[in-house]
C-alpha positions, 0 to 999 in steps of 0.5 A: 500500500502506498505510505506517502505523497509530496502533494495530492493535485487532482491527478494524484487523488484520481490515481488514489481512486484507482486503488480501490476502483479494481475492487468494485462489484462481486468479481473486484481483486482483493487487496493485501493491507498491511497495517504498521505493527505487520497485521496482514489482512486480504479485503475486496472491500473498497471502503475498507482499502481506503481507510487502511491507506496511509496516507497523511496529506490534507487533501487526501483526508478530504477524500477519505472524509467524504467516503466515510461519511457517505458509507456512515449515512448511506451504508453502501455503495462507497467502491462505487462513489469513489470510482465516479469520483477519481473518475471526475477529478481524472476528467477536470485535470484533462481540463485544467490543461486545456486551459479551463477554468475551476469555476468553468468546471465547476459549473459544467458539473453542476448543469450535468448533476442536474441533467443526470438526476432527471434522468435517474428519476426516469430510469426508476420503477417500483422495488416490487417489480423485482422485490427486496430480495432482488436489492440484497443480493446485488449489494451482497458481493462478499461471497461468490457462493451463489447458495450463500447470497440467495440465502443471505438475501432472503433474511435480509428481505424478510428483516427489512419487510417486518421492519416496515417501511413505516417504522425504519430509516436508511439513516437508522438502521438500528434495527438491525444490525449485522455481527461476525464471528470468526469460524465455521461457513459463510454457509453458516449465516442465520438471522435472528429475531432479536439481539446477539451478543458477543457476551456470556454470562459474568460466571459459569453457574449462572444459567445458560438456556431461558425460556421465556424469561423476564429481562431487567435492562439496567444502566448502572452497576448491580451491586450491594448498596452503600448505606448513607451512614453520615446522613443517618447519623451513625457512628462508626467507631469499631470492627463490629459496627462495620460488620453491622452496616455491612450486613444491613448492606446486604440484607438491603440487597437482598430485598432488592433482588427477593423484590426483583424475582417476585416481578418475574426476573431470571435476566439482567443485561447492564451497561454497568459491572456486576460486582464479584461479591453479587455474582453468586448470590445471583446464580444462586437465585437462578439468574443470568446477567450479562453486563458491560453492555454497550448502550447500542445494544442495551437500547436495541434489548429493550426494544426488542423485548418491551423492556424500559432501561432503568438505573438499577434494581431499586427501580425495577419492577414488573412494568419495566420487565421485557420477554424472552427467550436467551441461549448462551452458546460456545462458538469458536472458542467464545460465549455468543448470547441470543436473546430472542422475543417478539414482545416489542418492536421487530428487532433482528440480528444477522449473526455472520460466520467466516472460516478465517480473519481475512474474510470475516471482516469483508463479509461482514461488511457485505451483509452489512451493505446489502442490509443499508441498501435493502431498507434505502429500497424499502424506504424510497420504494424504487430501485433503478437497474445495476450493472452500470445499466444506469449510469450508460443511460444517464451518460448517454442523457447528459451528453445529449443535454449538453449540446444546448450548454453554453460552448465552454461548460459543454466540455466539463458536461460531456467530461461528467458524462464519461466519468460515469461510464467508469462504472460499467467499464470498471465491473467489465474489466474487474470480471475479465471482459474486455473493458472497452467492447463492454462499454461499446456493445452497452452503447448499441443495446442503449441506442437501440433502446434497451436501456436495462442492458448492463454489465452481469459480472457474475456472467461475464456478460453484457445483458438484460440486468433486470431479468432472471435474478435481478441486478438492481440498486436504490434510486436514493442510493444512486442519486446520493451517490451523484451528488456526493461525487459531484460536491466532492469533485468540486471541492477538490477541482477547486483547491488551488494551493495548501496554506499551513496556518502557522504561515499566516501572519495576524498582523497581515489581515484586512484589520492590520494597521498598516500606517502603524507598520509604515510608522515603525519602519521609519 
């Protein structure tokens, strides 16, 4: 991987893109990162690649800014923007040579991104044409087991379905959530209808297997109270006062959990620690607790379950209990707790299995991918056809349109339209076709009108996308996309040096006095 680079003009950025370009679609070439301390780890994952590089520059850091905040909003997708956008600035340096302004640019791209959106919104019809199964399986593109994606995208559809597209955001994609463990199949994947935990109970006595149980969601620590003995006055003058209060201090204990268990409690999950010298006493009571857990998952629980999160035993009672059902299990080597329960809103996990640490993390992210594009489609309610099937019309939209723009922003317009077609011409090259006969026979099929035809990488083929199983992206996630390649090129087309701001003198500002300056020098 590359470690450093003087500057970071246009050019360099755009070749910086091309690093992970080669891993976009089911067939991109993997990357071997090796981080400073020797890890070595192999990814086809184009986000993953770009926040591994090392690289220091500023200009660079705008770049990886950019991607990362778009894969945190939008969950996937980031291979792709970052193939349009080193494809973009790749375009204004050719520009830039031929004399054109950054404003001139600028604006071409502009005039483009509007023309591209209209005709986006054209391309589009409803996701139920080809169902959500159809959008997950495009975006799943960390197994090349078809077995695994059917299957895989079936649990994702059929999450994102009881979800509702009433009740879930592409932004909030809490409900459910993707979690990996390291041995066993790919095969192996299974949804579940609540929460998994990386987590096993706090002692080995304790339960492990619930059946409707009652779940406390506690924020705070479980443990013995302390007694306010200042407030209360008492004196604590020798050993046997101590052993008094210590002993009031549990039998207050003991209220609370006598209390605790006649409201039905067999569960504790807390953020906080369960202290050594409660832990018994729990299991004892035939309880299982789990603590130090992260606020994240101590909010999904008490969705899930119909729990309310209260700061200890104290508070607890039977209107903030949850339901369910939880199993502890041992896998590979580590305890994995499944708490599972239909007593609150639908709450899923989508629990990943991966032989080996090298393809743990990229298939996690896959599903995680397929998941945010699944609930884009969910929410938006259209998809347009993948492949580079839509970008080859909105390419061939734009270069018409520009005809009518004015002579010198016609160049930066047509320049955006042939950044587009590195999407098709990237998943054509990275499945072992020939990139340009690709693109060319993509410009027959769409001047004859079949505007579906895209890049089946999985084929080998330039074909109908939209037929059989379906390749096909969110509207939303496409238009995103657009637009952040769009800002981002822009931004960086329109940098025209890098000032350190130690450099900048104070007294050099528009408020500095320069008749005072004029007089000092005399």
């Amino acid at each position: 991987m590359p470690t450093e680079k003087d500057g970071a003009s246009v050019g360099t950025l755009a070749s910086i893109c091309d690093e992970v370009r080669t891993t976009l679609g089911p067939l991109g070439a993997n990357k071997l990162v090796v981080q400073e301390d020797g890890t070595v780890q192999t990814t086809s994952s184009g986000s993953l690649v770009l926040e591994k590089l090392d690289l220091t520059n500023p200009t660079f850091t705008l770049l990886q800014s950019a991607a990362s905040e778009f894969r945190s909003q939008e969950g996937d997708g980031t291979a792709t923007l970052v193939t349009v956008l080193g494809e973009l600035l790749a375009e204004a340096d050719d520009l830039a040579e031929q004399g054109l302004h950054p404003t001139t640019i600028a604006r071409g791209y502009r005039d483009a991104l509007t023309i591209a959106t209209e005709e986006l919104q054209r391309r589009a019809y409803p996701v139920s044409a080809v169902g959500l199964e159809a959008v997950a399986r495009t975006a799943l593109t960390g197994t090349r087991d078809p077995a695994v994606q059917t299957d895989v995208a079936k649990y994702i559809a059929h999450a994102a379905e009881t979800v509702g597209r009433e009740t879930t955001t592409a932004s909030d994609r809490q409900q459910i959530k993707v979690v990996s463990r390291i041995g066993g199949a790919q095969s192996q994947t299974e949804l579940v209808g609540g929460v998994v935990l990386d987590a096993g109970p706090v002692t080995e006595t304790m339960p492990r297997t619930l059946d409707g149980a009652g779940i406390a969601v506690l924020s705070a620590t479980v443990d013995v109270p302390s007694l306010d003995v200042d407030s209360q006055g008492v004196q604590v003058g020798s050993f046997e006062d101590r052993v008094t209060i210590g002993n009031q201090e549990r039998e207050a204990f003991h209220e609370q959990l006598d209390a605790a268990v006649e409201a039905g409690c067999d569960c504790i999950v807390t953020a906080g620690a369960v202290n050594d010298r409660v832990e018994q006493l729990l299991a004892n009571r035939g309880i299982l607790a789990l603590d130090h857990v992260d606020e994240a998952d101590l909010s999904r629980i008490a969705r899930a379950t119909g729990a309310h999160v209260v700061p200890g035993l104290t508070e607890f009672d039977e209107t903030a209990q949850g339901a369910g059902d939880i199993r502890v299990r041992r896998t590979a080597g580590r305890d994995m707790t499944a708490i599972e329960s239909d007593a609150g809103d639908p709450v899923f996990t989508v629990f990943c299995r991966a032989p080996d640490p090298r393809s743990v993390e990229t298939f996690r992210r896959s599903v995680e991918s397929a998941v945010a594009a699944t609930l884009s489609a969910q929410q938006c309610g259209t998809v347009v056809p993948g492949g580079g099937a839509v970008e080859t019309s909105v390419a061939h939209a734009v270069r018409e349109s520009a005809r009518s723009v004015d002579a010198r922003s016609q160049l930066a317009t047509q320049a955006f339209a042939d950044a587009l077609l590195a999407v098709p011409r990237t998943l054509a090259t990275n499945a072992g076709m020939d990139g340009h006969t690709a693109l060319a026979r993509l410009h027959v099929a769409h001047a004859d009108g079949r505007d579906v035809w895209g890049v089946d990488a999985a084929q080998a083929a330039v074909e109908d996308v939209t037929d059989g199983d379906a390749i096909v992206e969110p509207t939303a996630l496409k238009q995103a996309l657009l637009n952040t390649a769009t800002d981002a090129a822009i931004e960086l087309v329109r940098i025209d040096a890098q000032v350190a701001a130690t450099d900048l003198n104070p007294d050099d500002g528009p408020n500095s006095n320069r008749a005072e300056k004029a007089d000092s020098g005399r």
